[in-house]
Backbone as a chain_set.jsonl record, in Angstrom:
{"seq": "XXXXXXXXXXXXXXXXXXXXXXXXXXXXXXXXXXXXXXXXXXXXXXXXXXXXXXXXXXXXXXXXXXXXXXXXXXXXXXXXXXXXXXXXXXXXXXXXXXXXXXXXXXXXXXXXXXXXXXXXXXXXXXXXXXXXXXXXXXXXXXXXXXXXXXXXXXXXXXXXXXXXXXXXXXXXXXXXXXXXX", "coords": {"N": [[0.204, 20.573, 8.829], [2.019, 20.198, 5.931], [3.335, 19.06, 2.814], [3.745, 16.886, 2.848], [4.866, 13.487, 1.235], [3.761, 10.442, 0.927], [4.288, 7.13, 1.139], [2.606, 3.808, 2.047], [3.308, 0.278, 2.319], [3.288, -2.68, 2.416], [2.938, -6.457, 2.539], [0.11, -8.121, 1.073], [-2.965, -7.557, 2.243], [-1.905, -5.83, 4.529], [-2.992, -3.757, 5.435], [-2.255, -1.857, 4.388], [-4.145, 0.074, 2.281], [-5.878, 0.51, 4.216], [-4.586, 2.203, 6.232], [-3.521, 4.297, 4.813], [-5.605, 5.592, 3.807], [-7.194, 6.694, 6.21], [-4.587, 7.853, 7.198], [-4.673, 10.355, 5.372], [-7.12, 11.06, 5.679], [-6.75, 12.022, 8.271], [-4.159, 14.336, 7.623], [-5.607, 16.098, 5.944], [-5.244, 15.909, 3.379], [-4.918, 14.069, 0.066], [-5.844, 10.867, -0.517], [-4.488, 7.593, -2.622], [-4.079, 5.243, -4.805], [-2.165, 2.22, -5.282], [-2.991, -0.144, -6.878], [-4.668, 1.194, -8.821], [-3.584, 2.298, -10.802], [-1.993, 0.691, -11.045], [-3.98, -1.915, -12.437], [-5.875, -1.678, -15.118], [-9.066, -0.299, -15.214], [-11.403, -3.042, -15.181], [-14.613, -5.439, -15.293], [-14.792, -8.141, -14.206], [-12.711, -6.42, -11.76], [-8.907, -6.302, -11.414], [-7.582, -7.472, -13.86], [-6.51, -6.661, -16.322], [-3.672, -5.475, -16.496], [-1.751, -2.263, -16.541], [0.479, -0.713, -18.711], [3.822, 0.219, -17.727], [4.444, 2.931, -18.421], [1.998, 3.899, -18.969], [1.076, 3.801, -16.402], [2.57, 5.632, -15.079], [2.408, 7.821, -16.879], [-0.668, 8.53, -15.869], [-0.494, 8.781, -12.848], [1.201, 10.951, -12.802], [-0.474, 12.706, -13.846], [-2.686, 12.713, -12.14], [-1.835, 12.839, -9.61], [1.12, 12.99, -8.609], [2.561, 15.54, -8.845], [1.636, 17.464, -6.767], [1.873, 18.818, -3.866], [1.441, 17.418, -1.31], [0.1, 14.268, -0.624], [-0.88, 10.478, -0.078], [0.267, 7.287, -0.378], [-1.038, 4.358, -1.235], [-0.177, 0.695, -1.261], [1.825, -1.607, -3.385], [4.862, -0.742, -5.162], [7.328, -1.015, -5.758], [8.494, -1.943, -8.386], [7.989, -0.416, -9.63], [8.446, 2.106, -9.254], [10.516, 4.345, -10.482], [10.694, 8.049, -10.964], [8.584, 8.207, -9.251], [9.517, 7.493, -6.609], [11.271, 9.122, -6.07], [10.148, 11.931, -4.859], [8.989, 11.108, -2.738], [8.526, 11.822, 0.854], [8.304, 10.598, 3.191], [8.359, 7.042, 3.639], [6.52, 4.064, 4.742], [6.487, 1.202, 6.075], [4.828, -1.13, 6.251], [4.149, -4.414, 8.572], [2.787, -7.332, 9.036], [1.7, -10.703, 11.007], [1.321, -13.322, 8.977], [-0.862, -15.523, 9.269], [-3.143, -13.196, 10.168], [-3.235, -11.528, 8.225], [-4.05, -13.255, 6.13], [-6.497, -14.098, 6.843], [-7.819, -11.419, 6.726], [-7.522, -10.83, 4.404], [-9.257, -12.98, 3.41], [-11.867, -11.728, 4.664], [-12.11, -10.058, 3.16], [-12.012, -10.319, 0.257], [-14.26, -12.132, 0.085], [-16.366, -10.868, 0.476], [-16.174, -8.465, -1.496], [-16.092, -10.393, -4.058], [-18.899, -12.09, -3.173], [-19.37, -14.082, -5.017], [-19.494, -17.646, -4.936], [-18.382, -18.75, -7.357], [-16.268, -17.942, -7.979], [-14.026, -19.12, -6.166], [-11.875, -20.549, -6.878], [-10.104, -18.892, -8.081], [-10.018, -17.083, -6.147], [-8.613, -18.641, -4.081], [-6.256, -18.846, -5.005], [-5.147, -16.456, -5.273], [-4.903, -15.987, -2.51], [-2.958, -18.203, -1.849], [-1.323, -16.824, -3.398], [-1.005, -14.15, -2.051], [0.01, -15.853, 0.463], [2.904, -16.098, 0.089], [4.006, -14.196, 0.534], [6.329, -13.653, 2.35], [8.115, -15.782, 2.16], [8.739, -15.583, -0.435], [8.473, -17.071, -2.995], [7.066, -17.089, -4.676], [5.983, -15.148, -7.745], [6.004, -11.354, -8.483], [5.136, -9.091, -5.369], [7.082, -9.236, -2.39], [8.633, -9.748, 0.921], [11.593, -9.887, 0.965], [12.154, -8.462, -1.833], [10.371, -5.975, -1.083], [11.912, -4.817, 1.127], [14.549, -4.693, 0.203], [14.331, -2.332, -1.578], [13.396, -0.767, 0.127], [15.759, 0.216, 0.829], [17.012, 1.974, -0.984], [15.713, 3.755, -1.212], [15.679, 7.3, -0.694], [14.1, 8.79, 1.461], [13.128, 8.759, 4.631], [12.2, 5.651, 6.257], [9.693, 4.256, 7.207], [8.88, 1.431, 9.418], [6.211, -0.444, 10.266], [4.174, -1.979, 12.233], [0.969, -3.534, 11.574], [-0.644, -4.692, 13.238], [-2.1, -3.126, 15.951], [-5.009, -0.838, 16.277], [-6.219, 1.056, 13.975], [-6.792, 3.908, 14.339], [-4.013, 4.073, 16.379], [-2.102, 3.587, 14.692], [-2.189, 5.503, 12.74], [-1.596, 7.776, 15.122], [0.832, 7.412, 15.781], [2.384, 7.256, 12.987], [1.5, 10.388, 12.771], [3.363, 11.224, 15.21], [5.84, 10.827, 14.525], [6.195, 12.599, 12.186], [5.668, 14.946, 12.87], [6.818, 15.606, 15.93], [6.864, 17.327, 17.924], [4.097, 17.603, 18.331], [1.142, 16.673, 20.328], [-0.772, 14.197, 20.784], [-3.506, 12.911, 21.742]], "CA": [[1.307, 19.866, 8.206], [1.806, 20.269, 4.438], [4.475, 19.023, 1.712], [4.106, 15.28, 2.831], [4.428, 12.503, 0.128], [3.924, 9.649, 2.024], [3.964, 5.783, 0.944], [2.392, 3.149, 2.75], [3.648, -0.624, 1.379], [3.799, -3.85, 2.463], [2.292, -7.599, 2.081], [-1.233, -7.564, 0.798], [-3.689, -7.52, 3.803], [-1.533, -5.804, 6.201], [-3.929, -2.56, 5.804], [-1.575, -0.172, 3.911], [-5.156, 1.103, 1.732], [-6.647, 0.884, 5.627], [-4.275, 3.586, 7.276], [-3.608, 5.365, 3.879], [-7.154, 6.485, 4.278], [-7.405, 7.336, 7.46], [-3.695, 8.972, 7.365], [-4.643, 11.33, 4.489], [-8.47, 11.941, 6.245], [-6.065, 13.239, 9.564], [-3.53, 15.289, 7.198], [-6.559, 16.477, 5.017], [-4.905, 15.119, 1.961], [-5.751, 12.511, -0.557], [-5.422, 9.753, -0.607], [-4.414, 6.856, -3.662], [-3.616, 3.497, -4.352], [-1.162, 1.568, -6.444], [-3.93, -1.12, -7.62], [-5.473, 1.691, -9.528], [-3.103, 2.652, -11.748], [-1.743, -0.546, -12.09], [-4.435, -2.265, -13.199], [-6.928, -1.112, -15.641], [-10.88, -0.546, -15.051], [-12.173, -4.268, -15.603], [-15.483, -5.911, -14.228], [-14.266, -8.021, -12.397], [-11.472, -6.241, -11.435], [-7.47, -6.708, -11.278], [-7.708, -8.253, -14.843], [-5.395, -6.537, -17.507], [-2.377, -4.397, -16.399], [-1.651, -1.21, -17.302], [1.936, -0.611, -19.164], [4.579, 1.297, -16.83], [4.462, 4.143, -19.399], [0.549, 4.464, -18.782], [0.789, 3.695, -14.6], [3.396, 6.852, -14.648], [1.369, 9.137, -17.363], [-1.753, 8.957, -15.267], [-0.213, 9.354, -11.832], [1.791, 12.184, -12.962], [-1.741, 13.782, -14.336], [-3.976, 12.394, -10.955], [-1.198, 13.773, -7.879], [2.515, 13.154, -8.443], [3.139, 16.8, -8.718], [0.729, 18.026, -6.268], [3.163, 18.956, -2.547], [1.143, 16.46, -0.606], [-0.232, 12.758, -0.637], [-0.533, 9.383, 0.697], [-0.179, 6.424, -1.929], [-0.791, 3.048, -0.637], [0.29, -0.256, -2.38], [3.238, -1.805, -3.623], [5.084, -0.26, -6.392], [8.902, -1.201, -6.111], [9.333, -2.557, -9.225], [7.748, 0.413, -11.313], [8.323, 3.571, -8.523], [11.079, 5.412, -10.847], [9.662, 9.004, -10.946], [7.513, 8.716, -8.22], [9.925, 7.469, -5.336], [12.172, 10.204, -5.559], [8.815, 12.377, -4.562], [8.486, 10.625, -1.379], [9.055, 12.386, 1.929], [8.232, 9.164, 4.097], [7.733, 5.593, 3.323], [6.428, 3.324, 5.565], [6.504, -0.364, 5.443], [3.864, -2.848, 7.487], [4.838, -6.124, 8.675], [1.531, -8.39, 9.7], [1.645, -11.684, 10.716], [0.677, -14.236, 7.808], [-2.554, -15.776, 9.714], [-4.053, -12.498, 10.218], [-2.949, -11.233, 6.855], [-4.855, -13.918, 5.097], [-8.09, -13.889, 7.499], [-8.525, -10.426, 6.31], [-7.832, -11.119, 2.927], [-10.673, -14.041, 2.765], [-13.065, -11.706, 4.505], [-12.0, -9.185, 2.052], [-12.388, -10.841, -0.913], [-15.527, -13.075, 0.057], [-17.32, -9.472, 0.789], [-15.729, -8.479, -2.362], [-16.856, -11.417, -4.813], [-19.7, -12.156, -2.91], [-20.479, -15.112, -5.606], [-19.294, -17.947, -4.93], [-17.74, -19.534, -8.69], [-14.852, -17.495, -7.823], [-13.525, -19.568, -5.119], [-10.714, -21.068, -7.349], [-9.432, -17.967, -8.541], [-9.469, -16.359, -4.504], [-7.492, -19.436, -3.304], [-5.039, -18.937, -6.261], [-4.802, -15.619, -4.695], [-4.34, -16.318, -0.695], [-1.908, -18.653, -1.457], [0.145, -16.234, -3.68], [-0.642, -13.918, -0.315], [0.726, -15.907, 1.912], [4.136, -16.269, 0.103], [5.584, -12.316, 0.876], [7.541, -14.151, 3.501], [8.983, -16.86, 1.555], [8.906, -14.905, -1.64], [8.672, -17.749, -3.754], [5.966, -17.158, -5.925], [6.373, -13.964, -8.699], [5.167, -10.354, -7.209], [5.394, -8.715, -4.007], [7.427, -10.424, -1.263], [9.198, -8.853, 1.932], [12.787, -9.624, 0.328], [11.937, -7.249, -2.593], [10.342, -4.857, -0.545], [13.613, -4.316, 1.892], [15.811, -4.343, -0.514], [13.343, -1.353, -2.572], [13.504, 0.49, 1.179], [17.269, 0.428, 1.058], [17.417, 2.593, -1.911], [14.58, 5.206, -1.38], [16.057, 8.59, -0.334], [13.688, 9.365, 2.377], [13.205, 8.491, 5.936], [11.445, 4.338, 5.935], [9.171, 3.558, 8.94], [8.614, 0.141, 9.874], [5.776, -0.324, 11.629], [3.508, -3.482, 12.637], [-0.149, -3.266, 11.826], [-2.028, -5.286, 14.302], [-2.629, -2.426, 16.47], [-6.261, 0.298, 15.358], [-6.178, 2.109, 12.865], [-6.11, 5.507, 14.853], [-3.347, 3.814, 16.876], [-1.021, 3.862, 13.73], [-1.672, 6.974, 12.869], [-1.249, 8.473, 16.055], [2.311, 6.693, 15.436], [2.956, 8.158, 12.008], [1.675, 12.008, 12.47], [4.145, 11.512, 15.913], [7.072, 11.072, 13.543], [5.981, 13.837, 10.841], [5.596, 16.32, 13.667], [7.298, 14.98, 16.939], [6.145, 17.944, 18.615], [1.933, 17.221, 18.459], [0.307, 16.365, 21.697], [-1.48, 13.195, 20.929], [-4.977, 12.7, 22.842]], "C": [[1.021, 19.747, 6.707], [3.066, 20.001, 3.788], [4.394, 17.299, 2.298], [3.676, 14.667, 1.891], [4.575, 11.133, 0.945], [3.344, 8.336, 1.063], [3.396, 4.957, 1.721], [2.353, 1.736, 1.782], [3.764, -1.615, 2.482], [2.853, -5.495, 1.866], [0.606, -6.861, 1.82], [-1.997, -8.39, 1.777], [-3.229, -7.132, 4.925], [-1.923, -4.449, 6.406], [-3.0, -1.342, 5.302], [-3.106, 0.313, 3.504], [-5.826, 1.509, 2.87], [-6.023, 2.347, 6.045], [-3.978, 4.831, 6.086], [-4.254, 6.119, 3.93], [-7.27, 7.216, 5.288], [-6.166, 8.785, 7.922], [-4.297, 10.503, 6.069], [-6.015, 11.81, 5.054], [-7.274, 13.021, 7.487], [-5.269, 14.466, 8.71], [-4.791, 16.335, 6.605], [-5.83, 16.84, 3.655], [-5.248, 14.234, 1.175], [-4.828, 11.793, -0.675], [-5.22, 8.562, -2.341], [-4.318, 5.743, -3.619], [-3.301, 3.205, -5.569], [-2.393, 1.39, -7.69], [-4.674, -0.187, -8.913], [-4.858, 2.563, -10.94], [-2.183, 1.631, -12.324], [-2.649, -1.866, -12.734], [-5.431, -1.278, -14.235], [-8.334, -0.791, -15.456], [-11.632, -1.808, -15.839], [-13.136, -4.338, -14.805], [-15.235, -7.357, -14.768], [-13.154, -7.359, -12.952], [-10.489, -6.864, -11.336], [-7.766, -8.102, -12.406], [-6.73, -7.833, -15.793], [-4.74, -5.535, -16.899], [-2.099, -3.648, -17.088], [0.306, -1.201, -17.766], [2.307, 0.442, -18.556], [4.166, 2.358, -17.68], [3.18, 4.868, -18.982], [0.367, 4.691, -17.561], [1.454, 5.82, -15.097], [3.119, 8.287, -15.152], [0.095, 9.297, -16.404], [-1.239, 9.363, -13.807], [0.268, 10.581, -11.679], [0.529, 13.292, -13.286], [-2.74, 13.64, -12.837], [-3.203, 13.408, -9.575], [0.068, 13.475, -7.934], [3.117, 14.765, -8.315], [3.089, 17.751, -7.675], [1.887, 17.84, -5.022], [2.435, 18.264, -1.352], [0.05, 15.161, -0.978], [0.01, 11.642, -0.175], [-0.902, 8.568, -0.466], [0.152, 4.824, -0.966], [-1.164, 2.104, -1.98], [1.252, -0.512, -2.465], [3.417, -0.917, -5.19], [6.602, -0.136, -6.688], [9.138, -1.656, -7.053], [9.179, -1.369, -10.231], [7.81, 2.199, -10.482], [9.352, 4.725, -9.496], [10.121, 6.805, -11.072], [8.918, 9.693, -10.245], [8.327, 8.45, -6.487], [11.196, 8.867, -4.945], [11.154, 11.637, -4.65], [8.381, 12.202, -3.371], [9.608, 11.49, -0.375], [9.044, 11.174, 3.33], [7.577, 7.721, 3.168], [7.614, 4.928, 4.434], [5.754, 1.842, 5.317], [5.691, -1.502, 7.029], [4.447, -3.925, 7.243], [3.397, -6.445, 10.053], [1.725, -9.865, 9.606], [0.974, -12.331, 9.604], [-0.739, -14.448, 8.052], [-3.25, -14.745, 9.65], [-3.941, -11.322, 9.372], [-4.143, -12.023, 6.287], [-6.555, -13.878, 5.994], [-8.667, -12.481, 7.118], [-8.558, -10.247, 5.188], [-8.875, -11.65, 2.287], [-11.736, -13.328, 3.18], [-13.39, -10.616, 3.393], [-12.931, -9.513, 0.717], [-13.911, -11.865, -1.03], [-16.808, -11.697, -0.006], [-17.119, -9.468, -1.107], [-16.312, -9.002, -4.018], [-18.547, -11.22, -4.746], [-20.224, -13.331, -4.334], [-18.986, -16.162, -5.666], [-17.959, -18.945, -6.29], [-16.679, -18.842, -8.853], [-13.575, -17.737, -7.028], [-12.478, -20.206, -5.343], [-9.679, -20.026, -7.463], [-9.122, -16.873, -7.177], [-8.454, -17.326, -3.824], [-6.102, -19.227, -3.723], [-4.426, -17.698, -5.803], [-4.337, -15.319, -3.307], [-3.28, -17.136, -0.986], [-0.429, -18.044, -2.223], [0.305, -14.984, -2.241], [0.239, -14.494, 0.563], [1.919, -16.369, 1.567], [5.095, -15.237, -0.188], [6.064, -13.117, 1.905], [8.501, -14.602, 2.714], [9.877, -16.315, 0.278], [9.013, -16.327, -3.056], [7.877, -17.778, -5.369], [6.154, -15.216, -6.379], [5.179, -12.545, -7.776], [5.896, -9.753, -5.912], [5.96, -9.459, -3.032], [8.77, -9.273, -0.703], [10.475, -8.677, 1.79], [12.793, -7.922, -0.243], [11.567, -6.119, -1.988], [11.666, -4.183, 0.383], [14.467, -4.057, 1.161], [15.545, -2.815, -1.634], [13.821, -0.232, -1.409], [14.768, 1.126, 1.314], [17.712, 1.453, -0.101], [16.463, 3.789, -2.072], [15.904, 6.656, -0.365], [15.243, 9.202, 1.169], [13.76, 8.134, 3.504], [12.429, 6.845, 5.335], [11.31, 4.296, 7.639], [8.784, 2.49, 9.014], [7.494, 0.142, 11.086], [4.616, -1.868, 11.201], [2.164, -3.292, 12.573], [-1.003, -4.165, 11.982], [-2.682, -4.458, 14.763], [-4.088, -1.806, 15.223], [-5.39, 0.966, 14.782], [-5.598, 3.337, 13.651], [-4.786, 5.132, 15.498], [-2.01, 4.184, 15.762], [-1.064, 4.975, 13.514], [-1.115, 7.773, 13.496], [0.359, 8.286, 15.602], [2.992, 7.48, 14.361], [3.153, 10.062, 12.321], [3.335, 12.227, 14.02], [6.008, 11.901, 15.077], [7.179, 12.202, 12.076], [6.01, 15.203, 11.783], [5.501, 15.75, 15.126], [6.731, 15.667, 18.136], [4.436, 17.851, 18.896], [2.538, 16.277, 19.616], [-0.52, 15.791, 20.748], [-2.373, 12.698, 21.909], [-4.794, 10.963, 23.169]], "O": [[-0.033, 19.278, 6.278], [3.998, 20.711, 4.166], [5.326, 16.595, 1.909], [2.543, 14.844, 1.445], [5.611, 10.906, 1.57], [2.302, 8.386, 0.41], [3.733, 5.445, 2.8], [1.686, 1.731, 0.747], [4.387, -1.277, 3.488], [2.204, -5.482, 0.82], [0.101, -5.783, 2.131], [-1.78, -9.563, 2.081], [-3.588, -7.533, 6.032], [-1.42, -3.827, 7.342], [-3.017, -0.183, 5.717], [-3.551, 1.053, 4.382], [-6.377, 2.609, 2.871], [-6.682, 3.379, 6.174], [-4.144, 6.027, 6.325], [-3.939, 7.3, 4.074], [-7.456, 8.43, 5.195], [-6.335, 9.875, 8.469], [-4.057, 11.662, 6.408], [-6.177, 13.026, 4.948], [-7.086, 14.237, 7.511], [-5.635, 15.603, 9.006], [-4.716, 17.495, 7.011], [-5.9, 17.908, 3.047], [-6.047, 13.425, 1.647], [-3.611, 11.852, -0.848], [-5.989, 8.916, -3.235], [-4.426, 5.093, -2.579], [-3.783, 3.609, -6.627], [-2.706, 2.039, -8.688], [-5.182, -0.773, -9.869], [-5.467, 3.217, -11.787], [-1.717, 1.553, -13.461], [-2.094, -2.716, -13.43], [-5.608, -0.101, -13.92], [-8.795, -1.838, -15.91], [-12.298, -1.662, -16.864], [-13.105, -3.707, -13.748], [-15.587, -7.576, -15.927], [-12.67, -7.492, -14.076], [-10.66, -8.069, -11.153], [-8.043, -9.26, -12.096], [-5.986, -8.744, -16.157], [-5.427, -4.523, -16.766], [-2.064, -3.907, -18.291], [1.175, -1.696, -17.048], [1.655, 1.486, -18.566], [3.022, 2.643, -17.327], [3.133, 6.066, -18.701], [-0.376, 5.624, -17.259], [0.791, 6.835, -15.313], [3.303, 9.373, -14.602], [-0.136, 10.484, -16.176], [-1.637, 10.49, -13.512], [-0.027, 11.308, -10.73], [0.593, 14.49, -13.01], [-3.496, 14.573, -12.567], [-3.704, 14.281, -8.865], [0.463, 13.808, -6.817], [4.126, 15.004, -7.653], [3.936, 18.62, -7.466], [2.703, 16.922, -5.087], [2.903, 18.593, -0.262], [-0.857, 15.433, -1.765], [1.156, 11.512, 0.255], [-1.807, 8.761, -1.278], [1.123, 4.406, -0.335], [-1.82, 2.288, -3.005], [2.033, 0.122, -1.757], [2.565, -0.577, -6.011], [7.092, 0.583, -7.559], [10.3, -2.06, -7.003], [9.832, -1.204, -11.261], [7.351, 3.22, -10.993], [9.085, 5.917, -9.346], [8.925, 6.669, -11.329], [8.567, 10.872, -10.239], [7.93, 8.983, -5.451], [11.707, 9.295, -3.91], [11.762, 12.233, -3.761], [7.526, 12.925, -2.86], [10.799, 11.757, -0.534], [9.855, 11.142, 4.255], [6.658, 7.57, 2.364], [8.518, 5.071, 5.257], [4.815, 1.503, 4.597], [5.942, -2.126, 8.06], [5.034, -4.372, 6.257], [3.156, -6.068, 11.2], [1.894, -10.402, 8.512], [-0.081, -11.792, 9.267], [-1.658, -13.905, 7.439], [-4.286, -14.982, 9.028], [-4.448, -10.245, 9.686], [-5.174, -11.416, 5.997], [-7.599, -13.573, 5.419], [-9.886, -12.323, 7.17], [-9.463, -9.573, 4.695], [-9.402, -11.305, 1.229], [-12.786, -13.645, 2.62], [-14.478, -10.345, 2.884], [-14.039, -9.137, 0.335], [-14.457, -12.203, -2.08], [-17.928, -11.77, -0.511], [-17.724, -10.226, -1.865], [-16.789, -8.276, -4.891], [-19.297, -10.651, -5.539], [-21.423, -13.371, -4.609], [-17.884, -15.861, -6.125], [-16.956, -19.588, -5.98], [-16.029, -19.042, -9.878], [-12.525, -17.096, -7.03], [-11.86, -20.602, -4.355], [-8.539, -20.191, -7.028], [-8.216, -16.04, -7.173], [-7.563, -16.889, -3.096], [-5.076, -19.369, -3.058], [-3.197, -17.672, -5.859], [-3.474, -14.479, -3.05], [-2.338, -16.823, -0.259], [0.756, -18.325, -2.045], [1.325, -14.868, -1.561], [1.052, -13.907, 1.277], [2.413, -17.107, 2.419], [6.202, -15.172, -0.723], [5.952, -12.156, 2.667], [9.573, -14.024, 2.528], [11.069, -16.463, 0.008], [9.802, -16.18, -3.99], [8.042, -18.225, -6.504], [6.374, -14.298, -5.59], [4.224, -12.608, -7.0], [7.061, -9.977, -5.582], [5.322, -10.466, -2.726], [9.484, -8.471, -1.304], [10.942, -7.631, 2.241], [13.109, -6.845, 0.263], [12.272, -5.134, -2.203], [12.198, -3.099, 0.144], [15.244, -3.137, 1.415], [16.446, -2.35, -2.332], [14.399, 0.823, -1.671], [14.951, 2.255, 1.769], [18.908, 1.742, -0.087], [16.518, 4.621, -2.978], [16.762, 6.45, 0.494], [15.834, 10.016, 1.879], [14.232, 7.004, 3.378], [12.11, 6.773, 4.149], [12.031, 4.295, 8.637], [7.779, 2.529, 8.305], [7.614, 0.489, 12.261], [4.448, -2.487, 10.15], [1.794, -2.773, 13.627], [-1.914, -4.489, 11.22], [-3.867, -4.47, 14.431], [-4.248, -2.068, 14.031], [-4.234, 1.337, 14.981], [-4.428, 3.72, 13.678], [-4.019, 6.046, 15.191], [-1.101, 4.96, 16.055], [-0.167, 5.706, 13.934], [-0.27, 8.525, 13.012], [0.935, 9.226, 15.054], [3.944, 8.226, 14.592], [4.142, 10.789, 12.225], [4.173, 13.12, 13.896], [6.856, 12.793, 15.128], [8.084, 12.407, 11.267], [6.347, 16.314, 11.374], [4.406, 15.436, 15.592], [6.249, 15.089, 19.11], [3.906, 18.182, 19.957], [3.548, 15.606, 19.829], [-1.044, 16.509, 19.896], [-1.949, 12.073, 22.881], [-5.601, 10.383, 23.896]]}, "num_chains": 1, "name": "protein.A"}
């Protein structure tokens, strides 16, 4: 299977960079991620934002052109360019609780020093308002209303299930025909 541009988007912790990976190891494609072209290279990380102009020059130079990829992350507010490009999008929906439990062990791995424990809460609790959408950012409104205007196919899918489990799921819908073990 070759020519897939494939998105993977939803709340943060519901494992889009998880199956991204794993989907682009099964295609034998690469894989990307938003976070990396929208922020800059800080230590610590996710510190100064890159200007649309710069996200869309480097993606266009890293794999926008290239006739297959998997790009996980959000990126509805700055996709011109790159969503027309897409051959599938697919959109996770994870409960909240086990959204944020993988967020804290995320980020506690992550950190790993404690004097950051203001600035991770400040972060779980803008996490856990993609439902509500109340707080600025990503939230499941914006994303639906982003899916409603992409050109390609949008899969909805739920990632509780494994990892291989989703996949199995996706390559079924990229190539309906595969025999799945």
């Amino acid at each position: 299977m070759v020519g897939h541009r494939i998105h993977i988007f939803g709340a943060s912790g519901a494992g889009a960079s998880t199956l991204g990976r794993a989907l682009a190891t099964e295609l034998a494609s690469q894989h990307f991620d938003t976070d990396d072209f929208f922020w800059k290279p800080t230590d610590p990380p996710f510190q100064q934002k890159r200007c649309v102009p710069d996200r869309y020059a480097l993606m266009q130079e890293i794999f926008v052109p290239r006739r297959d990829w998997v790009l996980s992350g959000s990126m509805d507010s700055w996709s011109e360019g790159v969503d027309d490009r897409l051959t599938l999008a697919i959109l996770l929906d994870l409960d909240t609780d086990t959204r944020l439990a993988r967020l804290r062990a995320r980020e506690a791995w992550r950190r790993q020093d404690p004097s950051g424990t203001a600035e991770m809460e400040a972060f779980l609790d803008w996490a856990a308002s993609y439902d509500d959408g109340l707080l600025p950012g990503r939230n499941r409104a914006r994303h639906l209303a982003w899916a409603e205007t992409l050109s390609c196919p949008v899969m909805r899918l739920d990632s509780a299930p494994p990892v291989h489990e989703l996949v199995a799921e996706v390559l079924a819908v990229l190539d309906p025909g595969r025999i799945l073990a």
